[in-house]
mmJSON file of the N, C-alpha and C atoms, coordinates in Angstrom:
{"data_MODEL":{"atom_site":{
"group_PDB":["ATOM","ATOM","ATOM","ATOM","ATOM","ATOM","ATOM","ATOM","ATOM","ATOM","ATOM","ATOM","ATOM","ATOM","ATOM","ATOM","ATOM","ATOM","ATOM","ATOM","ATOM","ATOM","ATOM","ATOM","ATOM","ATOM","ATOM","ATOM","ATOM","ATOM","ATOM","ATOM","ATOM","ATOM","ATOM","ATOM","ATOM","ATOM","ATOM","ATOM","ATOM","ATOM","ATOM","ATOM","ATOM","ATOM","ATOM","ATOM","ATOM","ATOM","ATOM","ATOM","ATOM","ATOM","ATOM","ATOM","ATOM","ATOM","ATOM","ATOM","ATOM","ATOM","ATOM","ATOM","ATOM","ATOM","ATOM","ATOM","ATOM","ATOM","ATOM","ATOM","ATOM","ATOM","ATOM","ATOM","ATOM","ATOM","ATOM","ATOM","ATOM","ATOM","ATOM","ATOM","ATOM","ATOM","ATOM","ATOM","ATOM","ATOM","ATOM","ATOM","ATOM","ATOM","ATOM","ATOM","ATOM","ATOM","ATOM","ATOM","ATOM","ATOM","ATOM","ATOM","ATOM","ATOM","ATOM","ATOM","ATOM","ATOM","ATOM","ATOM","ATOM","ATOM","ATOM","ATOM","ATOM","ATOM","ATOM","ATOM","ATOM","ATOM","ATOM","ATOM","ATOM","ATOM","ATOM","ATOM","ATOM","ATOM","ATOM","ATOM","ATOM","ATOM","ATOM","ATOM","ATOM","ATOM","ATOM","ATOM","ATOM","ATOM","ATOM","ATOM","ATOM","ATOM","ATOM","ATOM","ATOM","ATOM","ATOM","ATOM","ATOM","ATOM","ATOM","ATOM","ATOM","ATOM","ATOM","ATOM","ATOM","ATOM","ATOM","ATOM","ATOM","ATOM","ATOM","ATOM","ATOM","ATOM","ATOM","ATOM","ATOM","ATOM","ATOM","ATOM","ATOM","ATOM","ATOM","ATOM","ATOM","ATOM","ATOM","ATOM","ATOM","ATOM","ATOM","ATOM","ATOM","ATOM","ATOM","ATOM","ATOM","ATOM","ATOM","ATOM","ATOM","ATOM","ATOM","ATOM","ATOM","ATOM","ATOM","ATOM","ATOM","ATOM","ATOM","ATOM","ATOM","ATOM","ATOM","ATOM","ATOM","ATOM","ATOM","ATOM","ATOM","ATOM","ATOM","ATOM","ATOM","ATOM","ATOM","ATOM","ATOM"],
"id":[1,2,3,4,5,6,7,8,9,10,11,12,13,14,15,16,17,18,19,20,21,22,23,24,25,26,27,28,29,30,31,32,33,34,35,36,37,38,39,40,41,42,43,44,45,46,47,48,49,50,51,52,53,54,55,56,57,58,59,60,61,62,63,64,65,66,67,68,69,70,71,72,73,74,75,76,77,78,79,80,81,82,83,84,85,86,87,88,89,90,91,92,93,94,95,96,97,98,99,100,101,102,103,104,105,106,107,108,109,110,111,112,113,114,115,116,117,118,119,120,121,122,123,124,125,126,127,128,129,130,131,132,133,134,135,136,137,138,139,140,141,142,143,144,145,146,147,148,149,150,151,152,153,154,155,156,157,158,159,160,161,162,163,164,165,166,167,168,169,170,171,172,173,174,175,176,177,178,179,180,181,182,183,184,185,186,187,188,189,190,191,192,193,194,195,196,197,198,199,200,201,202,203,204,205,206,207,208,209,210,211,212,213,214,215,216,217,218,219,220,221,222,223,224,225],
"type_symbol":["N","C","C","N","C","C","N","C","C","N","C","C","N","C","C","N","C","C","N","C","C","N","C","C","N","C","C","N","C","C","N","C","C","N","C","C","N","C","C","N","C","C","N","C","C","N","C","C","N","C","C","N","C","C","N","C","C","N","C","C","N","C","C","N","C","C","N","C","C","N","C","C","N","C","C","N","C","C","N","C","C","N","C","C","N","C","C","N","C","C","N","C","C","N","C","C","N","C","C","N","C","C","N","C","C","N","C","C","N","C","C","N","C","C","N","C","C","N","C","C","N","C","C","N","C","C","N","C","C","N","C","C","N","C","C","N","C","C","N","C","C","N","C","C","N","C","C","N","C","C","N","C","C","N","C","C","N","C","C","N","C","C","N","C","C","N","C","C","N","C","C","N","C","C","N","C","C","N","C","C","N","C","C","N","C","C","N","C","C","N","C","C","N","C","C","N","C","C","N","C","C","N","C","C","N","C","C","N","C","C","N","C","C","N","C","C","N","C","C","N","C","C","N","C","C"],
"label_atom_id":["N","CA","C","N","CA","C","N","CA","C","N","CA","C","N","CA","C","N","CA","C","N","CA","C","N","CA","C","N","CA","C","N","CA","C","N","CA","C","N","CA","C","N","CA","C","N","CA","C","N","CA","C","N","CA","C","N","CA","C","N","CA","C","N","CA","C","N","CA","C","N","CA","C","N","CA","C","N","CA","C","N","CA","C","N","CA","C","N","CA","C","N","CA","C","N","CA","C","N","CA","C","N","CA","C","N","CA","C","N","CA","C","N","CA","C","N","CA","C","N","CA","C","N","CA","C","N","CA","C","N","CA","C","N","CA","C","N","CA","C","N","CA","C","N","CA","C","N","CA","C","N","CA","C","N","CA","C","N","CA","C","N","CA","C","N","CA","C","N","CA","C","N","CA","C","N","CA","C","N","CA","C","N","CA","C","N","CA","C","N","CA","C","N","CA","C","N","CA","C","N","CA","C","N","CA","C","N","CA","C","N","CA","C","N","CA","C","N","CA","C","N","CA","C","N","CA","C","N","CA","C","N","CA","C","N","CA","C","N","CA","C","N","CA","C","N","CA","C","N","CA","C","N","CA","C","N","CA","C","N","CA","C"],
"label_alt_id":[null,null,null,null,null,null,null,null,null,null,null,null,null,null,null,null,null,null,null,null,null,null,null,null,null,null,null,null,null,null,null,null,null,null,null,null,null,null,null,null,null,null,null,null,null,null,null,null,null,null,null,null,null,null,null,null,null,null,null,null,null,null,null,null,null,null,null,null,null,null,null,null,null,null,null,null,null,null,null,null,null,null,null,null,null,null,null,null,null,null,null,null,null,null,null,null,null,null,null,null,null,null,null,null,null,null,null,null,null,null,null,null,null,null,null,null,null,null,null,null,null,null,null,null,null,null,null,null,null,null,null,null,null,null,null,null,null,null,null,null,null,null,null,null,null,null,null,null,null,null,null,null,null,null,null,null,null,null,null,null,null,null,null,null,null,null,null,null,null,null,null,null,null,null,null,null,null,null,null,null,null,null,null,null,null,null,null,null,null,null,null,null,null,null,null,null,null,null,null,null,null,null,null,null,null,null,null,null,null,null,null,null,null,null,null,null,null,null,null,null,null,null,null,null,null],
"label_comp_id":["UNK","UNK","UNK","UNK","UNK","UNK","UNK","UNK","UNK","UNK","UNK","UNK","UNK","UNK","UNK","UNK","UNK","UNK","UNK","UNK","UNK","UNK","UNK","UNK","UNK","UNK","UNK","UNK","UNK","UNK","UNK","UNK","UNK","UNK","UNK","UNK","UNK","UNK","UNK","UNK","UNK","UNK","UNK","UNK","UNK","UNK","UNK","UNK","UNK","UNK","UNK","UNK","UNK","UNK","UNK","UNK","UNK","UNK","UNK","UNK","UNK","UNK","UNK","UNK","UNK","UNK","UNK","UNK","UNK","UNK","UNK","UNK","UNK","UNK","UNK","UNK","UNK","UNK","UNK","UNK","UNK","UNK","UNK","UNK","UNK","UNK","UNK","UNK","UNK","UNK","UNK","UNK","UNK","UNK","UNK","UNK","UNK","UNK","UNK","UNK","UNK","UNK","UNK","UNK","UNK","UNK","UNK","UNK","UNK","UNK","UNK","UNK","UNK","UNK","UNK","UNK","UNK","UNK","UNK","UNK","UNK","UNK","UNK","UNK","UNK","UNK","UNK","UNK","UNK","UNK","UNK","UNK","UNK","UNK","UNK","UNK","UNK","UNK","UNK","UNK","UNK","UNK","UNK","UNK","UNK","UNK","UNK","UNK","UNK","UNK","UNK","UNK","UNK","UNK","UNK","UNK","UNK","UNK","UNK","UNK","UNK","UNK","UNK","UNK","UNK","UNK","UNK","UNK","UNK","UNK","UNK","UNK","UNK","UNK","UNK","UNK","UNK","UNK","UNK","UNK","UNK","UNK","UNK","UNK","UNK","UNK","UNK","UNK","UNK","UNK","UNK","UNK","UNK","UNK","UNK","UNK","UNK","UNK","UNK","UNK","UNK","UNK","UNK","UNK","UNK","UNK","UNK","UNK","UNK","UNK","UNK","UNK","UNK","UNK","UNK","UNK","UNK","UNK","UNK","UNK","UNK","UNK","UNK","UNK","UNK"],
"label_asym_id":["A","A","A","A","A","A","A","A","A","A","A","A","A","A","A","A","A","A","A","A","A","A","A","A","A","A","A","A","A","A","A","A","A","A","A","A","A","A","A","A","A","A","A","A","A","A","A","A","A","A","A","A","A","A","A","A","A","A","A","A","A","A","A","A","A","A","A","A","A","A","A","A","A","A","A","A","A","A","A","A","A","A","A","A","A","A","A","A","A","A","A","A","A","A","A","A","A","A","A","A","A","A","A","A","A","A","A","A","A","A","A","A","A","A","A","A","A","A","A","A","A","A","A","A","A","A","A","A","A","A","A","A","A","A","A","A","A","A","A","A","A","A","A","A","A","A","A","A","A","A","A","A","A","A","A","A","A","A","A","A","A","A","A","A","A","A","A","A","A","A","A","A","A","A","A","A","A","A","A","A","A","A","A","A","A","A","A","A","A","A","A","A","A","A","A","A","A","A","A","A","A","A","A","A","A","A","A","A","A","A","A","A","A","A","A","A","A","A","A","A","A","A","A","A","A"],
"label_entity_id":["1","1","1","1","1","1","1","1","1","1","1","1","1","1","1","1","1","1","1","1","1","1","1","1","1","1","1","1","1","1","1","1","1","1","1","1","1","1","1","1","1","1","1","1","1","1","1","1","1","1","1","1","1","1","1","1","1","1","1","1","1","1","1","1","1","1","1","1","1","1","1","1","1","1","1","1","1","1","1","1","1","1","1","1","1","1","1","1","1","1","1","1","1","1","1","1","1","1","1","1","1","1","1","1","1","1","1","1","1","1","1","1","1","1","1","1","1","1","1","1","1","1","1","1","1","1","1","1","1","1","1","1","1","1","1","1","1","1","1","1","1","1","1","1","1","1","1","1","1","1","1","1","1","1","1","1","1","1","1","1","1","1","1","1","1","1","1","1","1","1","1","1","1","1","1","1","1","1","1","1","1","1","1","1","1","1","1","1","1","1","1","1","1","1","1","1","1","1","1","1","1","1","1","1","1","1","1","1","1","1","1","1","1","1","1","1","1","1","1","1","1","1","1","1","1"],
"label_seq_id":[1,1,1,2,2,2,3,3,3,4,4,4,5,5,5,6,6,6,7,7,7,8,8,8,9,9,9,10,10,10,11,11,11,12,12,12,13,13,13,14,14,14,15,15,15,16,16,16,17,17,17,18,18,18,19,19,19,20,20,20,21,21,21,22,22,22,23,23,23,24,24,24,25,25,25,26,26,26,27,27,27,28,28,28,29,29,29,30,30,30,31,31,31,32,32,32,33,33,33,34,34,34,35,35,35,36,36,36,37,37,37,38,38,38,39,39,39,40,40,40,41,41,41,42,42,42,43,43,43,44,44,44,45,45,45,46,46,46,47,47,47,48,48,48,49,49,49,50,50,50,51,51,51,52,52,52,53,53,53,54,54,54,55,55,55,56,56,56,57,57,57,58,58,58,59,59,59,60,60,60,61,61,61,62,62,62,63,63,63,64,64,64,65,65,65,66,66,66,67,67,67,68,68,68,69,69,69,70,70,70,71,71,71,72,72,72,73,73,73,74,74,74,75,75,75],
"pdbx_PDB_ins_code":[null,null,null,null,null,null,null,null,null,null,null,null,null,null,null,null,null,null,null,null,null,null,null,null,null,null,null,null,null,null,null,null,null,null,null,null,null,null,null,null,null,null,null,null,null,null,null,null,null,null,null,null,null,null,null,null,null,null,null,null,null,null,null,null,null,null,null,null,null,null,null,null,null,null,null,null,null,null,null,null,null,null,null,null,null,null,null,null,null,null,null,null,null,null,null,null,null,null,null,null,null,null,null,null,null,null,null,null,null,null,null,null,null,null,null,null,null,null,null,null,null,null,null,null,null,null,null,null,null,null,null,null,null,null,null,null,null,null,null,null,null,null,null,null,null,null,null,null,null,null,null,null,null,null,null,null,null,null,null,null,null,null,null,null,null,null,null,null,null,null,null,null,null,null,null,null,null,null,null,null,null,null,null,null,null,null,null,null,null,null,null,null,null,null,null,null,null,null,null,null,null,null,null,null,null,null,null,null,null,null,null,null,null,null,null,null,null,null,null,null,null,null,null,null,null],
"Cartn_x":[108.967,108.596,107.972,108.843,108.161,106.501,105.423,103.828,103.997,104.76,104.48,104.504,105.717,106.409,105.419,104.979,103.974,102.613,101.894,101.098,101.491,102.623,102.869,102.811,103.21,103.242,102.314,101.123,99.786,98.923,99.277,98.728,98.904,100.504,100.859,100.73,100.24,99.703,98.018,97.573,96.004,95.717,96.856,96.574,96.823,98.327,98.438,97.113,96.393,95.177,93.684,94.173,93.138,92.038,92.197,91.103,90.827,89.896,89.838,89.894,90.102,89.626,88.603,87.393,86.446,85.931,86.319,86.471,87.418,88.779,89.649,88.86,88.814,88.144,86.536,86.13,85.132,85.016,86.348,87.063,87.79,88.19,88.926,88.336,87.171,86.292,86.866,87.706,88.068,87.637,86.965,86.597,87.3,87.213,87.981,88.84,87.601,88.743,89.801,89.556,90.555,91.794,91.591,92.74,93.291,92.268,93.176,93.906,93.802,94.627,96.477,95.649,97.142,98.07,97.339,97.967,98.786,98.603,98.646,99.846,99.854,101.086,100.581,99.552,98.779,98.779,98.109,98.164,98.88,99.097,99.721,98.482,98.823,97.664,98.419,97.072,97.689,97.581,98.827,98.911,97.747,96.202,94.76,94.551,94.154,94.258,94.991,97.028,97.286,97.121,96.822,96.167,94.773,94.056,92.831,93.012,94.063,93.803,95.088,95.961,96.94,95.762,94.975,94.097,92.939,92.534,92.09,92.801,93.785,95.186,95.558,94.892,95.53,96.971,97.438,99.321,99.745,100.297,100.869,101.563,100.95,101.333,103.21,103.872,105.328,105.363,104.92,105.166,104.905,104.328,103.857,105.239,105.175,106.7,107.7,107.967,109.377,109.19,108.523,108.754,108.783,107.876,108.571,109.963,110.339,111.493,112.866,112.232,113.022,113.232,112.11,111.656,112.701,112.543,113.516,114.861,115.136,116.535,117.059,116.084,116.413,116.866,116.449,116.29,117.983],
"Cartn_y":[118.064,116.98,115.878,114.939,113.986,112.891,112.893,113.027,111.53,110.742,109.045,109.012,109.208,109.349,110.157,110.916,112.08,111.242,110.378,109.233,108.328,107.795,106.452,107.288,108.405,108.706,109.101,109.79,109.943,108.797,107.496,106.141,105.748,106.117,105.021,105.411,107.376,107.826,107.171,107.165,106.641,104.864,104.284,102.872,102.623,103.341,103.42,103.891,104.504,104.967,104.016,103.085,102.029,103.095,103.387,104.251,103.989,103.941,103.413,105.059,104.822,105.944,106.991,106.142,106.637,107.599,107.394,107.311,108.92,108.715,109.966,110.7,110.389,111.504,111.977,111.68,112.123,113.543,113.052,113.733,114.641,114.461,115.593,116.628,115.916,116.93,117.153,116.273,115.493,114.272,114.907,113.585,112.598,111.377,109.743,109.48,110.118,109.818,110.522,111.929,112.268,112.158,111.767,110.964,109.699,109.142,107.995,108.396,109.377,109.66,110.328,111.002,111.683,110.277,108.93,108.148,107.457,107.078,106.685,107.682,108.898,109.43,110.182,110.092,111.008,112.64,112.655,113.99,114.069,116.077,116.335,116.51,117.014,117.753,119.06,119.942,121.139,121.554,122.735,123.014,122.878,123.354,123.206,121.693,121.373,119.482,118.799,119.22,118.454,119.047,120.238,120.63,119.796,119.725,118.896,117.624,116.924,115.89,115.253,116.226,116.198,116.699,117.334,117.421,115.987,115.592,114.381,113.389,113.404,112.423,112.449,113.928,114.392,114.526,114.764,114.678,116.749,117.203,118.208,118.009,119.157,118.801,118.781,119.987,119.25,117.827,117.181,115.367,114.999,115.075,114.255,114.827,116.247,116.765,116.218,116.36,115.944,114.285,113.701,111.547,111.746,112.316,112.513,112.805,113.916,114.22,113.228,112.651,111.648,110.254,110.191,108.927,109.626,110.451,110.809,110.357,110.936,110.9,109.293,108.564,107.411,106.863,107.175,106.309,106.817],
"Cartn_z":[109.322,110.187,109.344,109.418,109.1,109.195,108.48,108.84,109.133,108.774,109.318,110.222,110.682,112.247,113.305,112.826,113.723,113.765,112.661,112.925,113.736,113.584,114.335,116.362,116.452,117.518,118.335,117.463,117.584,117.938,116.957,116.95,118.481,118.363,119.817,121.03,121.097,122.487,122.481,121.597,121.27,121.913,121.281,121.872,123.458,123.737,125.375,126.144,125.313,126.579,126.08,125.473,125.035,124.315,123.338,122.623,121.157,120.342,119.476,118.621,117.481,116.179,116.855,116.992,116.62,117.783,119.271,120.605,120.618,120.282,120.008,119.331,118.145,116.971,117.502,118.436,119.121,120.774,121.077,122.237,121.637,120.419,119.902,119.158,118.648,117.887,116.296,116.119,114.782,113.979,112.519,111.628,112.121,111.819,112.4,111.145,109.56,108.687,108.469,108.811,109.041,109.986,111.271,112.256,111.811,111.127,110.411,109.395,108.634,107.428,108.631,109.206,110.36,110.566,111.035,111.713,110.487,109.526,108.588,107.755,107.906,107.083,106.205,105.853,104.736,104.909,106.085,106.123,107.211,107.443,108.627,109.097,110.463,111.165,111.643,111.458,111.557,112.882,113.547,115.032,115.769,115.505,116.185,116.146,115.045,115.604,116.664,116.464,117.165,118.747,118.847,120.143,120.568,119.474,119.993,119.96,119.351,119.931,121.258,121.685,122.378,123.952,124.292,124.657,125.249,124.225,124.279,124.816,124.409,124.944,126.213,127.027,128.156,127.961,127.2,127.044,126.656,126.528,126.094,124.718,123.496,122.116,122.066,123.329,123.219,123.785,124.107,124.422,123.188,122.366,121.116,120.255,120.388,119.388,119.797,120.665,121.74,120.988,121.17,120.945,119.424,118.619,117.014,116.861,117.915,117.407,117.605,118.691,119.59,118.334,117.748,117.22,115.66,114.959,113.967,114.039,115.337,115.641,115.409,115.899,116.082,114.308,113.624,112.171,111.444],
"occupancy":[1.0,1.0,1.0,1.0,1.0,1.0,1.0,1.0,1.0,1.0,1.0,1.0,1.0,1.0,1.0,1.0,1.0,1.0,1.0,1.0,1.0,1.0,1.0,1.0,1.0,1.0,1.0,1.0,1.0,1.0,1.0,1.0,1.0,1.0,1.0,1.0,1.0,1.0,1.0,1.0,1.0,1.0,1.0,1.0,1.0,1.0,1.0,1.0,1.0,1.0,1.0,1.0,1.0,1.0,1.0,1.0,1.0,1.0,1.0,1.0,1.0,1.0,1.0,1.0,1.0,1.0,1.0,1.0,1.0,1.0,1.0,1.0,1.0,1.0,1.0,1.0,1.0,1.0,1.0,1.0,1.0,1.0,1.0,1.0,1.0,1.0,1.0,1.0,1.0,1.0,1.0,1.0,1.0,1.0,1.0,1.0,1.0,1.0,1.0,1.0,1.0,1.0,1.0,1.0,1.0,1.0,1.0,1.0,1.0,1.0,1.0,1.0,1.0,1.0,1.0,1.0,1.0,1.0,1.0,1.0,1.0,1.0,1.0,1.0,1.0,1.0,1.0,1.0,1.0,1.0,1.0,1.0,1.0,1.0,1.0,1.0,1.0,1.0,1.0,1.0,1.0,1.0,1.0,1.0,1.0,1.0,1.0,1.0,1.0,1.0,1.0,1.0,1.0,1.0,1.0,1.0,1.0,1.0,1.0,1.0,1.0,1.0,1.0,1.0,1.0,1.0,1.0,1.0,1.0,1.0,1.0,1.0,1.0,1.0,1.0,1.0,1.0,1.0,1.0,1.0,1.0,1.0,1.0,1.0,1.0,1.0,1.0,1.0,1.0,1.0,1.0,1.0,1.0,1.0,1.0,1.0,1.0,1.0,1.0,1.0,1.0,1.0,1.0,1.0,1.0,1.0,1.0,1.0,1.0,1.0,1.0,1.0,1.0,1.0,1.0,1.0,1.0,1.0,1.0,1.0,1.0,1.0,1.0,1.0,1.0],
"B_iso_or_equiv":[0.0,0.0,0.0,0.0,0.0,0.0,0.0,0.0,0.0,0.0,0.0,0.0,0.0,0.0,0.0,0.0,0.0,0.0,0.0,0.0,0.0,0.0,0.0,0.0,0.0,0.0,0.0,0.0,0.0,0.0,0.0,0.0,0.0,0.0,0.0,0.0,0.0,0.0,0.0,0.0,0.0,0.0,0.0,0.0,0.0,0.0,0.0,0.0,0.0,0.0,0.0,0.0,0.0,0.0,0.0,0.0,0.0,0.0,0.0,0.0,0.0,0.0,0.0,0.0,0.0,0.0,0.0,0.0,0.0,0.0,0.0,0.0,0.0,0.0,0.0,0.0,0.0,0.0,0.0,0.0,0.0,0.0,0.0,0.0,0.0,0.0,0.0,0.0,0.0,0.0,0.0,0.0,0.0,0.0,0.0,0.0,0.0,0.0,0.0,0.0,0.0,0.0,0.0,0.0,0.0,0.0,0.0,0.0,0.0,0.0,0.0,0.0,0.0,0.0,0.0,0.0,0.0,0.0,0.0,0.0,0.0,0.0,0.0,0.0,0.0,0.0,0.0,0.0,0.0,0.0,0.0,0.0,0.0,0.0,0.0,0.0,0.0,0.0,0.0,0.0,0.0,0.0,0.0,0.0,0.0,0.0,0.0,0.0,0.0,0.0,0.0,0.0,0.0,0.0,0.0,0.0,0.0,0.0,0.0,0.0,0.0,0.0,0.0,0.0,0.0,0.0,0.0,0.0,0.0,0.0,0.0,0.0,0.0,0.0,0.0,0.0,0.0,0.0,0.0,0.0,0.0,0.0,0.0,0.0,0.0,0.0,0.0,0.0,0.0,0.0,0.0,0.0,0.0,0.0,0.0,0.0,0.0,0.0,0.0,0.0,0.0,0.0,0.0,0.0,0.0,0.0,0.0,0.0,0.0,0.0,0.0,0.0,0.0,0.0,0.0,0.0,0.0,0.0,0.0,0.0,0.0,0.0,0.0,0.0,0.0],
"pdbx_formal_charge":[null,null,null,null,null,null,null,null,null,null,null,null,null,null,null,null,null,null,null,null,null,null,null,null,null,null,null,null,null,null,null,null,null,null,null,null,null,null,null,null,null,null,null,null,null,null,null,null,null,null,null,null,null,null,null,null,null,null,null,null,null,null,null,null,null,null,null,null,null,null,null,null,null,null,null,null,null,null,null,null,null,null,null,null,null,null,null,null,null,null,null,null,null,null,null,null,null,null,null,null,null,null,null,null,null,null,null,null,null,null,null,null,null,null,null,null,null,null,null,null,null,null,null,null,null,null,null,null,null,null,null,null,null,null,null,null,null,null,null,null,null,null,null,null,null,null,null,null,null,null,null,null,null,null,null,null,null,null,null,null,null,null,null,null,null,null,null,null,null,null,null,null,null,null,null,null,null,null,null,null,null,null,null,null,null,null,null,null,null,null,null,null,null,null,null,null,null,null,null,null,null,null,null,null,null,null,null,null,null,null,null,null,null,null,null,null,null,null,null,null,null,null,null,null,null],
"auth_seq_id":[1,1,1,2,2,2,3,3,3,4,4,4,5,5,5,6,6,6,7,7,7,8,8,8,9,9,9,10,10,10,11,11,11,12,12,12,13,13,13,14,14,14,15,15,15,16,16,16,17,17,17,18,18,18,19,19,19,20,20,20,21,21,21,22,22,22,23,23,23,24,24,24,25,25,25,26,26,26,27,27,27,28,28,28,29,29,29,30,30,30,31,31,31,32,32,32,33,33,33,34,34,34,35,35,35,36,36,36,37,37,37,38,38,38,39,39,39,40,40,40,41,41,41,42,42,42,43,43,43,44,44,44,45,45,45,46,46,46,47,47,47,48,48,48,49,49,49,50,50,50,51,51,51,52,52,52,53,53,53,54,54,54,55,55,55,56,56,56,57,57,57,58,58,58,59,59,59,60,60,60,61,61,61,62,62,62,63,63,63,64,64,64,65,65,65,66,66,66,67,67,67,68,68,68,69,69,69,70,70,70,71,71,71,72,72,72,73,73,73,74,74,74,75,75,75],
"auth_comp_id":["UNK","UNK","UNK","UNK","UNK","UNK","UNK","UNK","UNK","UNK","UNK","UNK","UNK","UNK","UNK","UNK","UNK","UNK","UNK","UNK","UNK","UNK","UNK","UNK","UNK","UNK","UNK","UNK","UNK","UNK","UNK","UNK","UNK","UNK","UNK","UNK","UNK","UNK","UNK","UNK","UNK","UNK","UNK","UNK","UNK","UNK","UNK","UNK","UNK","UNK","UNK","UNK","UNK","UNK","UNK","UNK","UNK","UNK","UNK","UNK","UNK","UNK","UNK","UNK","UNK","UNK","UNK","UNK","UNK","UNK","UNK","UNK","UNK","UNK","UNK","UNK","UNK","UNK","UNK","UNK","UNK","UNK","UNK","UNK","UNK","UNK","UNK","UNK","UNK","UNK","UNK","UNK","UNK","UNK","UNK","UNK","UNK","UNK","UNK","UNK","UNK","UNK","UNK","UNK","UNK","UNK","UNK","UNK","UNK","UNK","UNK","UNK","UNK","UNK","UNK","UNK","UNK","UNK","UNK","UNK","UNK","UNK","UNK","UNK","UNK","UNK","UNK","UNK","UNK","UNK","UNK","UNK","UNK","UNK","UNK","UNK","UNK","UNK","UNK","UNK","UNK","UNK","UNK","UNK","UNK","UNK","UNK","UNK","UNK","UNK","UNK","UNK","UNK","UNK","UNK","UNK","UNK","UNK","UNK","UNK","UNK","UNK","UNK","UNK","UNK","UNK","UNK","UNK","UNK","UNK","UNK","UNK","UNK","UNK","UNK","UNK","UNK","UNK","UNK","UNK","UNK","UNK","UNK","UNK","UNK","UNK","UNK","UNK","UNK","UNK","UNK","UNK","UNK","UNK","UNK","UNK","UNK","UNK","UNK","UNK","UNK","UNK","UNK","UNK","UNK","UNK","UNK","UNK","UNK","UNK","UNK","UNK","UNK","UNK","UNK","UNK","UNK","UNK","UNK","UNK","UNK","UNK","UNK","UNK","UNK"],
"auth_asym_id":["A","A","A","A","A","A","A","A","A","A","A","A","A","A","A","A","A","A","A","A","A","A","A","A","A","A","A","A","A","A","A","A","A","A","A","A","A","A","A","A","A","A","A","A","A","A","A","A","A","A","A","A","A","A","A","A","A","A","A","A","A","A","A","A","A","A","A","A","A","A","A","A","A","A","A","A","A","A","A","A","A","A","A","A","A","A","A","A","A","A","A","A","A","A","A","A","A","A","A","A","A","A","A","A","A","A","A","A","A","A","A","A","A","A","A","A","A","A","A","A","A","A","A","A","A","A","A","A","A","A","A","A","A","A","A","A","A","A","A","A","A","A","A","A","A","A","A","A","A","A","A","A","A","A","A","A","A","A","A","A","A","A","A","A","A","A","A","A","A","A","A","A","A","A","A","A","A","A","A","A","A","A","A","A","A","A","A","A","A","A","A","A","A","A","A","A","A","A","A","A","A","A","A","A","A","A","A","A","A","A","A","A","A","A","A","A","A","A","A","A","A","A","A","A","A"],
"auth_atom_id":["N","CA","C","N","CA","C","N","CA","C","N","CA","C","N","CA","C","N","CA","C","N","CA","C","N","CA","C","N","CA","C","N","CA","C","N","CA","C","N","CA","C","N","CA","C","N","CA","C","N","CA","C","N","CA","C","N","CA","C","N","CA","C","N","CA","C","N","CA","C","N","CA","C","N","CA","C","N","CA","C","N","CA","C","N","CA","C","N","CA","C","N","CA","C","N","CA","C","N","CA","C","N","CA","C","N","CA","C","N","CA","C","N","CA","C","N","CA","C","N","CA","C","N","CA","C","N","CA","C","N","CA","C","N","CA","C","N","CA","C","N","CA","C","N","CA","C","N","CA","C","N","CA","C","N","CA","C","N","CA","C","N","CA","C","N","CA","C","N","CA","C","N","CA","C","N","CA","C","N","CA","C","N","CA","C","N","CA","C","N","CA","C","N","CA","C","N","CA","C","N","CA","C","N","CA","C","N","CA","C","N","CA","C","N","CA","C","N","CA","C","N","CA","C","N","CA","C","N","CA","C","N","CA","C","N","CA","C","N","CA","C","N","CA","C","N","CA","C","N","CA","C","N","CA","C","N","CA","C","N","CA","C"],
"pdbx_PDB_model_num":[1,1,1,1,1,1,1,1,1,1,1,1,1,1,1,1,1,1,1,1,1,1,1,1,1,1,1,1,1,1,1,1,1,1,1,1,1,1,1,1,1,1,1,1,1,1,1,1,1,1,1,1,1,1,1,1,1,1,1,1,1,1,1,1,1,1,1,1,1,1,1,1,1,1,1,1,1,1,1,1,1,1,1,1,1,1,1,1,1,1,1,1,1,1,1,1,1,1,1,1,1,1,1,1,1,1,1,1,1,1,1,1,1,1,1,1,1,1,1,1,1,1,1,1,1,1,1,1,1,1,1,1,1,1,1,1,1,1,1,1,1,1,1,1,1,1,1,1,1,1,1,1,1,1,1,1,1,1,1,1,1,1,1,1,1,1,1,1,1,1,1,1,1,1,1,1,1,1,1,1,1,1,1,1,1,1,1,1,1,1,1,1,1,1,1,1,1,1,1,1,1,1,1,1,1,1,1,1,1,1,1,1,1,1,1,1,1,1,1,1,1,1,1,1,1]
}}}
């Protein structure tokens, strides 16, 4: 899986719910620098993160997989 793509999708459930970094990474119970490194491509996040912050999101971690995968396909 590609980690950009899995940021940019992370990023873009985060902005739809008007939330900043610091706001998520607080609800999620995740460093901020570390969510910014996720959003950003740096790192992955591993299955417990993206539960905590798919959680936070109110979304289900298959919605976030499912639009990565969706979003791959596309390129």
């Amino acid at each position: 899986m590609d980690t950009i793509t899995v940021g940019k999708v992370i990023k873009r459930y985060r902005e739809n719910k008007k939330l900043s970094q610091e706001v998520l990474s607080g609800l999620a119970c995740v460093d901020r620098s570390h969510l910014s490194k996720i959003e950003l491509g740096i790192r992955s996040p591993t299955i417990t993160v993206l539960n905590k912050l798919a959680d936070a999101l109110g979304v289900n971690p298959s919605d976030i997989l499912r639009d990565v995968e969706a979003e791959t396909k596309r390129c």
